[in-house]
MMTF fields as JSON, N, C-alpha, C and O atoms, coordinates in Angstrom:
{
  "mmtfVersion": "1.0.0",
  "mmtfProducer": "UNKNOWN",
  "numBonds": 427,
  "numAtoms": 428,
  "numGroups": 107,
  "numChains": 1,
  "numModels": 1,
  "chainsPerModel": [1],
  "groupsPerChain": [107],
  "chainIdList": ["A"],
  "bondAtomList": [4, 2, 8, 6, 12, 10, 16, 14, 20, 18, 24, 22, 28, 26, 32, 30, 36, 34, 40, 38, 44, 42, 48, 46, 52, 50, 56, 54, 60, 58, 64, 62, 68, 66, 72, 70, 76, 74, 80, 78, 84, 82, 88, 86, 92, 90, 96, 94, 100, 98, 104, 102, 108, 106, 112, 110, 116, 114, 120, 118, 124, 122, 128, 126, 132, 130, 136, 134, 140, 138, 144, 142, 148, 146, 152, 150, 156, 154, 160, 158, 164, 162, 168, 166, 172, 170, 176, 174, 180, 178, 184, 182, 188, 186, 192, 190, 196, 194, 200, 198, 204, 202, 208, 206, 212, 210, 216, 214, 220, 218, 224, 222, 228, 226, 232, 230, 236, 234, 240, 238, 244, 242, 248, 246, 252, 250, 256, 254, 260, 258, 264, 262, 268, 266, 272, 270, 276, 274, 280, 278, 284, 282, 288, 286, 292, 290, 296, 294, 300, 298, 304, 302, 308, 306, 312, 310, 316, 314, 320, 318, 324, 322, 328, 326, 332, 330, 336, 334, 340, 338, 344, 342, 348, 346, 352, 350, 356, 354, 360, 358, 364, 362, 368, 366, 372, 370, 376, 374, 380, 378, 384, 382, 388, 386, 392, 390, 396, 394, 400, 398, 404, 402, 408, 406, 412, 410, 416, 414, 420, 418, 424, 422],
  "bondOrderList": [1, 1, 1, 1, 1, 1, 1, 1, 1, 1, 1, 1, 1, 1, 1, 1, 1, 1, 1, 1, 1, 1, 1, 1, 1, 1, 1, 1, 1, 1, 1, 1, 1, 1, 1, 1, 1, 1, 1, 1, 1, 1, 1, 1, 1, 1, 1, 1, 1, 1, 1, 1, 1, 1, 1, 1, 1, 1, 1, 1, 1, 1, 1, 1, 1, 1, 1, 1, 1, 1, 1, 1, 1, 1, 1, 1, 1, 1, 1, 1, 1, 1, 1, 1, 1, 1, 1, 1, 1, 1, 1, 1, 1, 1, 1, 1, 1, 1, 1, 1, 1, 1, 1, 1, 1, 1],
  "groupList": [{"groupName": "UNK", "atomNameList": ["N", "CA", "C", "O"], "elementList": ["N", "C", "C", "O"], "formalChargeList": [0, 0, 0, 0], "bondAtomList": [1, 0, 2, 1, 3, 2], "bondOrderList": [1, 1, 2], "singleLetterCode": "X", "chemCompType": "L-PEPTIDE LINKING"}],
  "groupTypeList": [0, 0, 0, 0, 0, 0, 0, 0, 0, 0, 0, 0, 0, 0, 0, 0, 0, 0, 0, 0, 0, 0, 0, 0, 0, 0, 0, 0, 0, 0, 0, 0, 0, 0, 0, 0, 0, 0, 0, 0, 0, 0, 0, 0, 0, 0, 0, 0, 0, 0, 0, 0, 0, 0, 0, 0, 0, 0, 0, 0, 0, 0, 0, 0, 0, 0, 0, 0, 0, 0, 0, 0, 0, 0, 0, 0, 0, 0, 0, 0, 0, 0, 0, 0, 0, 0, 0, 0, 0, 0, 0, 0, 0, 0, 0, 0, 0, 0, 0, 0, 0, 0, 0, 0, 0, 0, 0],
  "groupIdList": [1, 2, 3, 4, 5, 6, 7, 8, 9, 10, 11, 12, 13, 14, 15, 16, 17, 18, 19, 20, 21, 22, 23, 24, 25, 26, 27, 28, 29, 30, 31, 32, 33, 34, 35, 36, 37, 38, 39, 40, 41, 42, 43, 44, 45, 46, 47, 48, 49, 50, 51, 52, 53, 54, 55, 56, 57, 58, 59, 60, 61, 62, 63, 64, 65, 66, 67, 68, 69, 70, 71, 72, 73, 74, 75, 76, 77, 78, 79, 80, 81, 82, 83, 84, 85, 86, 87, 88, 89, 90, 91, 92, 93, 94, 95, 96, 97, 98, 99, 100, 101, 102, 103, 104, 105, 106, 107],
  "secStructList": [7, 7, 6, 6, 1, 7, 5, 3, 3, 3, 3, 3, 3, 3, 5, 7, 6, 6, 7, 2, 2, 2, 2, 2, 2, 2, 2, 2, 2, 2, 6, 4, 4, 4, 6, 6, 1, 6, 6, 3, 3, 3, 3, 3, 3, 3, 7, 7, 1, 6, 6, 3, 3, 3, 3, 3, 3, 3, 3, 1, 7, 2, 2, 2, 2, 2, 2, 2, 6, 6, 1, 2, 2, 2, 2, 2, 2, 2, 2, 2, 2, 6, 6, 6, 5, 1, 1, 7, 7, 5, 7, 7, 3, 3, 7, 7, 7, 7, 7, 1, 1, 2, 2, 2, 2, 7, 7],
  "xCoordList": [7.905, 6.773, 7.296, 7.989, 6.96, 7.137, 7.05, 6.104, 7.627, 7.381, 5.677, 4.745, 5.671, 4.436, 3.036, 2.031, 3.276, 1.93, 0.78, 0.826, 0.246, -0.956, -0.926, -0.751, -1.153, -0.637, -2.331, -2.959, -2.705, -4.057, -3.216, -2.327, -3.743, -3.125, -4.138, -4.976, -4.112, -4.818, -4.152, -3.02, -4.729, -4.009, -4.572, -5.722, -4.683, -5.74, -5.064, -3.878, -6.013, -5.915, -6.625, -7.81, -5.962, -6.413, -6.25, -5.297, -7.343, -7.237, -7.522, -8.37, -6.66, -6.751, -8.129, -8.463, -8.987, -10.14, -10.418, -9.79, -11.632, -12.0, -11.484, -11.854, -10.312, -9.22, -10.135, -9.218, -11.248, -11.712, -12.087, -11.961, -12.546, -13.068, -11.537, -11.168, -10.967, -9.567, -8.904, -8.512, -8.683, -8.723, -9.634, -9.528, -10.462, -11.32, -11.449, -11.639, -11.447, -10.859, -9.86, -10.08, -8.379, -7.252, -7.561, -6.922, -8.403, -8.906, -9.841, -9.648, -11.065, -11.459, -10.616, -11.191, -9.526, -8.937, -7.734, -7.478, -7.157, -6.034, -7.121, -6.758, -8.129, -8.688, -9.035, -8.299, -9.694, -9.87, -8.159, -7.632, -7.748, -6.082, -5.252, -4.101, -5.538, -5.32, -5.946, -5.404, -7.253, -8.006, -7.425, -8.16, -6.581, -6.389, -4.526, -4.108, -4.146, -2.892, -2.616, -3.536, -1.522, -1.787, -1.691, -0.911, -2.46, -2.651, -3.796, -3.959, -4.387, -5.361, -6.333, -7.221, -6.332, -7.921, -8.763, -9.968, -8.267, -9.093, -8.483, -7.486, -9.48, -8.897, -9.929, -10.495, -9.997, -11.609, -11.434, -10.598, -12.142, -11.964, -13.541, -14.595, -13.337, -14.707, -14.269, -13.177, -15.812, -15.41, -15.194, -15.818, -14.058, -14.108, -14.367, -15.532, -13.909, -13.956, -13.931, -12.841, -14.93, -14.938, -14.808, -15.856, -13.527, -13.068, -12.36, -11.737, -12.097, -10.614, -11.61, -12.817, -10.501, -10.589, -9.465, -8.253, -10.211, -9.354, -9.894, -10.932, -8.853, -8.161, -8.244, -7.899, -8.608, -8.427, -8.06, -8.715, -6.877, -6.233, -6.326, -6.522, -6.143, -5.75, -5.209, -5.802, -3.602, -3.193, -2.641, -2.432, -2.467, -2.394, -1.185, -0.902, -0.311, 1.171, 1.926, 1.705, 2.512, 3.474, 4.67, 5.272, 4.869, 5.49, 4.872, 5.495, 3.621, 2.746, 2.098, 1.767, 1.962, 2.517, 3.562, 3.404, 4.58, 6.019, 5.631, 5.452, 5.349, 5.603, 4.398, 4.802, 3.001, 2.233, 2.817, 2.769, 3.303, 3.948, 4.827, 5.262, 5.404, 6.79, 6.25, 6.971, 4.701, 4.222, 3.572, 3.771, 3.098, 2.818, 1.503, 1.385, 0.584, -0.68, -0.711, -1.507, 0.401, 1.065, 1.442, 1.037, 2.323, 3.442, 2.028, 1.486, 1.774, 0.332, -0.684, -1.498, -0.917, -2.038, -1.478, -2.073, 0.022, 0.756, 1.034, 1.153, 1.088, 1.179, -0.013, -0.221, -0.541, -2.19, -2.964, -3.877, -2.267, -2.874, -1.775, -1.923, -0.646, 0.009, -0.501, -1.439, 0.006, -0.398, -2.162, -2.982, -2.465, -4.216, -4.437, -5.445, -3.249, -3.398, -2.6, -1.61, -3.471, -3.066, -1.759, -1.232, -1.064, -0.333, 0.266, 0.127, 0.625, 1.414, 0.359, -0.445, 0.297, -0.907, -0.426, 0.713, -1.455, -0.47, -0.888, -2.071, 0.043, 0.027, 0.132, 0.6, -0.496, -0.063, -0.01, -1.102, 0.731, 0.39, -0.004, 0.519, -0.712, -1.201, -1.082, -1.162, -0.948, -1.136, -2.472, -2.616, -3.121, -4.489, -4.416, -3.442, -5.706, -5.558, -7.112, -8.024, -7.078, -8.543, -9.032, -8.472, -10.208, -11.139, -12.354, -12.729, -13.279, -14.776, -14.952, -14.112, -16.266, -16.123, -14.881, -14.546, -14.723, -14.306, -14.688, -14.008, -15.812, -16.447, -16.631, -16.576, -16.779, -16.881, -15.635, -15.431, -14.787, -13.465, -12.279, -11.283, -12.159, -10.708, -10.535, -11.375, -9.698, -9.509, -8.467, -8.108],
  "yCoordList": [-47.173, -47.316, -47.284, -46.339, -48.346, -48.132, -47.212, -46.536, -46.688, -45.226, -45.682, -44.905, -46.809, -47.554, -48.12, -48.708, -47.834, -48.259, -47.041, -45.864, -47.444, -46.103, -46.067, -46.988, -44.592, -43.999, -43.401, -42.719, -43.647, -42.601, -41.723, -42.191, -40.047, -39.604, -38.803, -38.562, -38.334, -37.516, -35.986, -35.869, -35.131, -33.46, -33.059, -33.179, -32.583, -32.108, -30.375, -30.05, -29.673, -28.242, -27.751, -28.081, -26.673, -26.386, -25.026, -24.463, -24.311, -22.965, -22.411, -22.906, -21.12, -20.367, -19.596, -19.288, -19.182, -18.925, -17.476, -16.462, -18.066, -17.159, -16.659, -15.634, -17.709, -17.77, -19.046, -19.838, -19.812, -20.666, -20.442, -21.289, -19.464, -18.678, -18.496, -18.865, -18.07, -18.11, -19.408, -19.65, -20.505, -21.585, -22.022, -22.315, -22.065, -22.639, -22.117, -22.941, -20.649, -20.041, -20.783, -21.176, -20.962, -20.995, -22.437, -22.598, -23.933, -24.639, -24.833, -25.706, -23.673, -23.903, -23.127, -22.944, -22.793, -22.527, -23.636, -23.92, -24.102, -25.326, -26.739, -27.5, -26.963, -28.37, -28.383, -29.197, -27.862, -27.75, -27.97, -29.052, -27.008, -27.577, -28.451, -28.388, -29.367, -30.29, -31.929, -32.968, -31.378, -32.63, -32.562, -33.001, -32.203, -31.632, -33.146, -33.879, -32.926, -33.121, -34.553, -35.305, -35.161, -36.846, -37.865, -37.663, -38.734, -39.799, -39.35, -39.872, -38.299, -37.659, -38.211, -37.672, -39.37, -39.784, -39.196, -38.959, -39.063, -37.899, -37.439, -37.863, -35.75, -34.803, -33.88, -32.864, -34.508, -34.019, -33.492, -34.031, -32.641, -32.117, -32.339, -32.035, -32.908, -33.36, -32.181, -31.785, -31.975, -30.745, -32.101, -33.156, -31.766, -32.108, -31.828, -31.447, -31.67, -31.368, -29.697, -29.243, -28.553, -27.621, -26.873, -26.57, -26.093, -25.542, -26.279, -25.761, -27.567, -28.28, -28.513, -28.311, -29.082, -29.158, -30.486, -30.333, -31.696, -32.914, -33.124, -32.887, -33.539, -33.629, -35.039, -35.457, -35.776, -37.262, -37.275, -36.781, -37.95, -37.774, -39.427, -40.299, -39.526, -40.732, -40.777, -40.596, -41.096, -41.111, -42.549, -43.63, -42.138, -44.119, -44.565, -45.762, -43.547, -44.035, -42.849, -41.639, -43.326, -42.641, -41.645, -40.776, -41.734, -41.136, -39.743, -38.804, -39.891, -38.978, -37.807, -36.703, -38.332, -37.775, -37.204, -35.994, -37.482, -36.626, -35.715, -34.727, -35.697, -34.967, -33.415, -32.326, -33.986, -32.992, -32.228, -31.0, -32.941, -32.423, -31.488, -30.833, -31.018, -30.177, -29.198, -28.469, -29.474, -28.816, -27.365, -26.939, -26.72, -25.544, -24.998, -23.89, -25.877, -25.89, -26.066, -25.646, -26.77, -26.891, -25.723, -25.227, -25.457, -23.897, -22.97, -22.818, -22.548, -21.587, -21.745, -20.824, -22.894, -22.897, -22.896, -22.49, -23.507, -23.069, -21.614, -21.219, -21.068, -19.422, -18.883, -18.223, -19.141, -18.561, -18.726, -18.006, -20.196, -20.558, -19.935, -19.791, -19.579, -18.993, -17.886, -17.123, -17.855, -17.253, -17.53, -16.681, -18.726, -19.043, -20.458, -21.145, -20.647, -22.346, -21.918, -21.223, -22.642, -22.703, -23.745, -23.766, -24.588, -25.827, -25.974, -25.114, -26.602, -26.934, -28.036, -28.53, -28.413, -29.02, -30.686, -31.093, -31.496, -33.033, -33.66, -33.631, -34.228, -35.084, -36.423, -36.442, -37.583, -38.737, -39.516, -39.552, -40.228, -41.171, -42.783, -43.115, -43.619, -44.85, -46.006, -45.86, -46.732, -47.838, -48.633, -49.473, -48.52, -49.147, -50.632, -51.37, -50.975, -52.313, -52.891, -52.981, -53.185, -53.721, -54.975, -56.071, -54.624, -55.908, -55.502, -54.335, -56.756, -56.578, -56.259, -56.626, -55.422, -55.594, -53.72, -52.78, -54.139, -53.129, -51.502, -50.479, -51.706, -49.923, -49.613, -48.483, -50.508, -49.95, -50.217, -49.575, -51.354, -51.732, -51.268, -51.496, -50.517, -49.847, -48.548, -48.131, -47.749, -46.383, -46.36, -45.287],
  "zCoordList": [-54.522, -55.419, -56.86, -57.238, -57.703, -59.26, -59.903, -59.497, -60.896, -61.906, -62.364, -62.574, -62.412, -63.789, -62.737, -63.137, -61.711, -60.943, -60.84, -61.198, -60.513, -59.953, -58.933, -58.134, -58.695, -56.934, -56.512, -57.323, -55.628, -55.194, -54.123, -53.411, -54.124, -52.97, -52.814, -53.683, -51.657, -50.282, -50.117, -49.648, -50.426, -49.839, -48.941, -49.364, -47.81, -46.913, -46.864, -46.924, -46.766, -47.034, -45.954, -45.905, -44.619, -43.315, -43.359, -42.82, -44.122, -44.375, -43.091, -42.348, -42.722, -41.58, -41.376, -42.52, -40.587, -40.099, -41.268, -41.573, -41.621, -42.598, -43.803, -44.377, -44.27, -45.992, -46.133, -46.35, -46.169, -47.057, -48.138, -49.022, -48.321, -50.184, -50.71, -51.825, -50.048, -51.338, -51.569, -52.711, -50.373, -51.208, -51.983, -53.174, -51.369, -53.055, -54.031, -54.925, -54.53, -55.37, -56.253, -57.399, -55.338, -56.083, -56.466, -57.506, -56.094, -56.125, -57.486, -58.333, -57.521, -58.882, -60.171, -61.243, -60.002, -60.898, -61.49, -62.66, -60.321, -60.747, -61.096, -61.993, -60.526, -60.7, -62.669, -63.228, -63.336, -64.258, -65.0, -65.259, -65.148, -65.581, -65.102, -65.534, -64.219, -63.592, -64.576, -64.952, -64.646, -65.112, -66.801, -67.685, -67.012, -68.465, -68.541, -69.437, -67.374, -67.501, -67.854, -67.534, -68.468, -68.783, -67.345, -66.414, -67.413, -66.319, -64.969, -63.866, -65.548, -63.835, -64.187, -64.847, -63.811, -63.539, -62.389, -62.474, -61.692, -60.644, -59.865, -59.28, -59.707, -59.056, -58.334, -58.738, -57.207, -57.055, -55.287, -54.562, -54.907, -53.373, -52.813, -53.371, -51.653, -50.967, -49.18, -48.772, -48.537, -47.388, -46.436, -46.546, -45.396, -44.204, -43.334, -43.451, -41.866, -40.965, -40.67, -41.02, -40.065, -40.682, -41.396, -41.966, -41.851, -43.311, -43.826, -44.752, -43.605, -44.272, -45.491, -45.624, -46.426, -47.355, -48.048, -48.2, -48.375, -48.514, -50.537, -51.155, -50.829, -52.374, -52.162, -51.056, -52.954, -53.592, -55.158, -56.075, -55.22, -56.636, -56.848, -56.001, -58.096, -59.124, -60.102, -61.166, -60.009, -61.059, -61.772, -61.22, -63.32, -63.876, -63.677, -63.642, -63.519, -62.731, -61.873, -61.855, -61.449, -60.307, -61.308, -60.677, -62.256, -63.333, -63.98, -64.476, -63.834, -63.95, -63.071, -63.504, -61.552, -60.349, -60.479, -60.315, -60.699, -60.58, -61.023, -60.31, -62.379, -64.011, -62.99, -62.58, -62.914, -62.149, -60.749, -60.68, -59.776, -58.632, -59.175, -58.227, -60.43, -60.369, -61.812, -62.494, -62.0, -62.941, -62.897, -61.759, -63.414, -63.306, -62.702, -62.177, -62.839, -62.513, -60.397, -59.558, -60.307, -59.082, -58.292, -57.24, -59.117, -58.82, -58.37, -57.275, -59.453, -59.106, -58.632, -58.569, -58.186, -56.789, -55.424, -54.426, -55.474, -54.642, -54.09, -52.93, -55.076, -54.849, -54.377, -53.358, -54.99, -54.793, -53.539, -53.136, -52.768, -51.108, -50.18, -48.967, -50.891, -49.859, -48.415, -48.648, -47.282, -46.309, -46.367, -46.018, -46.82, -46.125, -45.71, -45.545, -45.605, -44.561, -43.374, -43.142, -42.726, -40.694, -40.808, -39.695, -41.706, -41.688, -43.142, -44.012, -43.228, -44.732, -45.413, -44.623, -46.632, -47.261, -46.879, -47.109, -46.293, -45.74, -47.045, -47.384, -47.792, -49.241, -48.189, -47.05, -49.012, -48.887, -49.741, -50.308, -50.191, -51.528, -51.037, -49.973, -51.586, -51.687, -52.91, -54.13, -52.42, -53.906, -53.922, -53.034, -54.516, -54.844, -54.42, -54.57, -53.82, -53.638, -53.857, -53.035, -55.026, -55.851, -55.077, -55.076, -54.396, -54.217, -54.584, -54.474, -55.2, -55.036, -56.454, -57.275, -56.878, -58.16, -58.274, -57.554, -59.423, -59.856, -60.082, -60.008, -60.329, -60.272, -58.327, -57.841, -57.752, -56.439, -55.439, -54.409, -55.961, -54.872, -55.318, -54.632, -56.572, -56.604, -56.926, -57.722, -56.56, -56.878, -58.06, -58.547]
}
């Protein structure tokens, strides 16, 4: 993937039975400093499948991703979910693929 493209990625978060309040906790504390950082066009968590908890990101390049992945706002939500996920957090990254009009066919 290019440094200069835009990446959409996916986190899914599988908090262990009854640690869902502390992720989301450590959740409304990193999302706010998150939306702060350069290139986050979005950073937003929608509920899944019982307690999971899935992350949809947007960033304006993959350069910017890095810069956030190894950033601090990272580090410490990292810490903060420690011992309350059943699994490790599954990241995936994507490359946008625009059809249709624009406010509804691209991320």
């Amino acid at each position: 993937m290019d440094k200069n493209e835009p990446v959409v990625v996916t986190a899914a978060f599988r908090p262990l039975p009854g640690h869902r309040e502390q992720v989301m906790d450590a959740l409304r504390t990193a999302i706010p400093r998150v939306h702060e950082e350069p290139g986050c066009e979005l950073y937003a968590i929608v509920a899944a499948s019982d307690d999971d908890i899935l992350m949809l990101e947007k960033w304006t390049r993959v350069a910017d991703l890095d810069i956030h992945s190894e950033g601090e706002a990272v580090a410490d939500l990292k810490q903060a979910i420690e011992g309350h996920l059943r699994e490790p957090i599954d990241v995936a990254w994507y490359s946008p693929i625009p059809l249709g009009q624009a406010a509804k066919g691209q991320l």
